[in-house]
C-alpha positions as CSV (number, residue, x, y, z in Angstrom):
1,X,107.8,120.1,124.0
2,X,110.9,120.7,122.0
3,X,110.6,123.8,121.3
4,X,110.5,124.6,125.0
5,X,113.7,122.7,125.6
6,X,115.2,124.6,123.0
7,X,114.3,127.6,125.0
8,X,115.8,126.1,128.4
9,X,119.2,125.0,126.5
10,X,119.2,128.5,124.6
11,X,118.9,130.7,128.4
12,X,122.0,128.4,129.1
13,X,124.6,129.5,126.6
14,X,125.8,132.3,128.8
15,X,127.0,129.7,131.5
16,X,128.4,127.0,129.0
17,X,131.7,127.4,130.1
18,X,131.0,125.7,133.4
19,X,129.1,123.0,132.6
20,X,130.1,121.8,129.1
21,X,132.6,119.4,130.7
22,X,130.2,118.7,133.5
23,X,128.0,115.6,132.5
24,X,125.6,115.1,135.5
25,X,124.6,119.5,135.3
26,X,121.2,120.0,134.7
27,X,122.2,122.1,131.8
28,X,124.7,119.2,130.1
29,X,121.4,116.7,130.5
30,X,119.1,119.0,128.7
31,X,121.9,119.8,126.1
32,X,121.9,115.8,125.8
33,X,118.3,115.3,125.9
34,X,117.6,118.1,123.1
35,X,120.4,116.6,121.1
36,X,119.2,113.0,121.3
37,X,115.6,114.5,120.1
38,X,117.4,115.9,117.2
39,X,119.8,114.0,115.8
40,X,118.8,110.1,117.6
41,X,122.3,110.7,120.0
42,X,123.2,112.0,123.6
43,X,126.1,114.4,123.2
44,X,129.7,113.4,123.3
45,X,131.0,112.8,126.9
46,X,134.4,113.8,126.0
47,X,136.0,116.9,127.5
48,X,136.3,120.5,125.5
49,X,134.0,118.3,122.9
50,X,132.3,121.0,120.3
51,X,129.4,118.7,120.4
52,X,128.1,121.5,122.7
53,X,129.2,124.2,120.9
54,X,127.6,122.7,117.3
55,X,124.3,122.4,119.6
56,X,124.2,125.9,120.1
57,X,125.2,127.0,116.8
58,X,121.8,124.8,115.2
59,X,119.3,125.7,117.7
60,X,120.1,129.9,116.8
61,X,120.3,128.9,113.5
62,X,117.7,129.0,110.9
63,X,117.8,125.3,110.2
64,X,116.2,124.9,113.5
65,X,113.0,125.4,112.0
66,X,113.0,123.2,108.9
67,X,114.3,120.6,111.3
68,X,111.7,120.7,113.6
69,X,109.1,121.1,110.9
70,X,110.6,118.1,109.4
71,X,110.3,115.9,112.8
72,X,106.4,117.0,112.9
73,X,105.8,116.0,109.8
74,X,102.9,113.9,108.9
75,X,104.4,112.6,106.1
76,X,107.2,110.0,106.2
77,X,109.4,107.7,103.4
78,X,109.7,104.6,103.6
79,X,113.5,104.0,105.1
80,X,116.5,104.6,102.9
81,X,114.0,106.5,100.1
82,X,114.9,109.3,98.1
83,X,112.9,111.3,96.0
84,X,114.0,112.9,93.0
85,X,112.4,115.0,90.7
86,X,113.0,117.5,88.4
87,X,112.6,121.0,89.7
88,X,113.3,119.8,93.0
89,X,116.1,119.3,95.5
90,X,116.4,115.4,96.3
91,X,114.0,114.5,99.3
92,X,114.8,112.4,102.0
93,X,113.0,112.0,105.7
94,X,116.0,114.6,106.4
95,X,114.1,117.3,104.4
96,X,110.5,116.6,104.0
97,X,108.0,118.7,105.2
98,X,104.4,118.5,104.9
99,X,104.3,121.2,102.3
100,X,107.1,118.8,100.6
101,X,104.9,116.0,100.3
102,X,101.6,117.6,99.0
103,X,103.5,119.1,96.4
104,X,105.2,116.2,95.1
105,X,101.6,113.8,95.8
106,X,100.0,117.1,93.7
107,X,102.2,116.5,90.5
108,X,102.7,112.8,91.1
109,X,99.9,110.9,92.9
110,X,101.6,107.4,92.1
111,X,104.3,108.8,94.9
112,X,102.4,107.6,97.3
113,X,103.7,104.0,97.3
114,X,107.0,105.6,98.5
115,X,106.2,106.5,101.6
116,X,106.0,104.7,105.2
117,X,103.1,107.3,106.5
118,X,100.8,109.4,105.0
119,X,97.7,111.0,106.6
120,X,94.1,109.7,106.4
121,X,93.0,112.6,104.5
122,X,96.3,113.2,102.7
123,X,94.1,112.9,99.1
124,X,92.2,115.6,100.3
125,X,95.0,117.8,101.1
126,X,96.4,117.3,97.9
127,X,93.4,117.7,95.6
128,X,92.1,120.6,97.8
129,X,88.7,119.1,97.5
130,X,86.3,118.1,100.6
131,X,85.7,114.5,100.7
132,X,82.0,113.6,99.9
133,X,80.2,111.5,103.2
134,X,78.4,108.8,102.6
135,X,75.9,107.2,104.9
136,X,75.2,103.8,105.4
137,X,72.9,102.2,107.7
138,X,72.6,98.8,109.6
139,X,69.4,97.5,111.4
140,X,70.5,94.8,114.1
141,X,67.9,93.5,116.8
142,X,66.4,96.5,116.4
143,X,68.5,99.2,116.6
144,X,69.6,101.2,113.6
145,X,73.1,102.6,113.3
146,X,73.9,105.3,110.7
147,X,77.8,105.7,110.2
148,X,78.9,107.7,107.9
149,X,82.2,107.0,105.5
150,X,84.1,109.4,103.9
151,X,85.3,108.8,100.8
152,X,86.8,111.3,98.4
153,X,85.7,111.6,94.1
154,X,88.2,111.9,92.1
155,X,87.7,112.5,88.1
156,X,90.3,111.2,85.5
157,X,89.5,113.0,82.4
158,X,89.3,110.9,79.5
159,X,91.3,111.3,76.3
């Protein structure tokens, strides 16, 4: 969905003259509405603002794609969290990606606690390993009902 509103608000550029100081245009609403999705505000309704113009600049920019990456994440801190490591730039919600958070839940499983959301599975996706099922079943009046819970092995070696 956003990245096809980026699209619509990108085949707009060429006419942003005449309706960046238009607030009711179609093209000022979607401008607004990508904006909102992006940044949590509607752009500036003041006129000659370079709201619009800082708009454009992002979405052709490179930073587009961390950003949305970042807003699809299925990782997410806890509110006001940083994460800072050595080797690493600091990570906020601003910056993390899901590649961000495996790696730092790969080095530094106790991480974990920082964060608001994880994924089920996220053990598995940092240990790489499948997680082993296992089945347990229940005979009520008669009826039996296998269900089957997944639960993932994880060595600690000993010293």
């Amino acid at each position: 969905m956003i990245e096809q509103l980026i699209e619509e608000v990108k085949s707009y550029k060429p006419t942003v003259n005449s309706w960046r100081n238009n607030f009711n245009s179609k093209e000022y609403q979607a401008a607004s509405k990508l904006n909102k999705l992006l940044f949590g505000i509607s752009l500036n309704r003041r006129k000659n603002c370079n709201c619009v113009d800082d708009l454009l600049l992002l979405i052709y920019s490179k930073t587009i794609n961390q950003k949305i990456e970042t807003m699809n994440s299925n990782f997410r801190l806890k509110p006001n969290a940083m994460i800072m490591l050595h080797g690493i730039d600091a990570v906020t919600n601003d910056n993390l990606t899901d590649e961000i958070a495996i790696n730092i839940l790969k080095k530094y499983p106790s991480h974990s606690v920082t964060f608001e959301k994880l994924p089920t599975n996220w053990r598995e996706l940092v240990t790489g390993k499948e997680t082993k099922a296992k089945t347990e079943t229940v005979t009520t009046n008669d009826v039996t009902i296998v269900e089957e819970k997944k639960q993932t092995f994880v060595k600690k070696k000993r010293k």
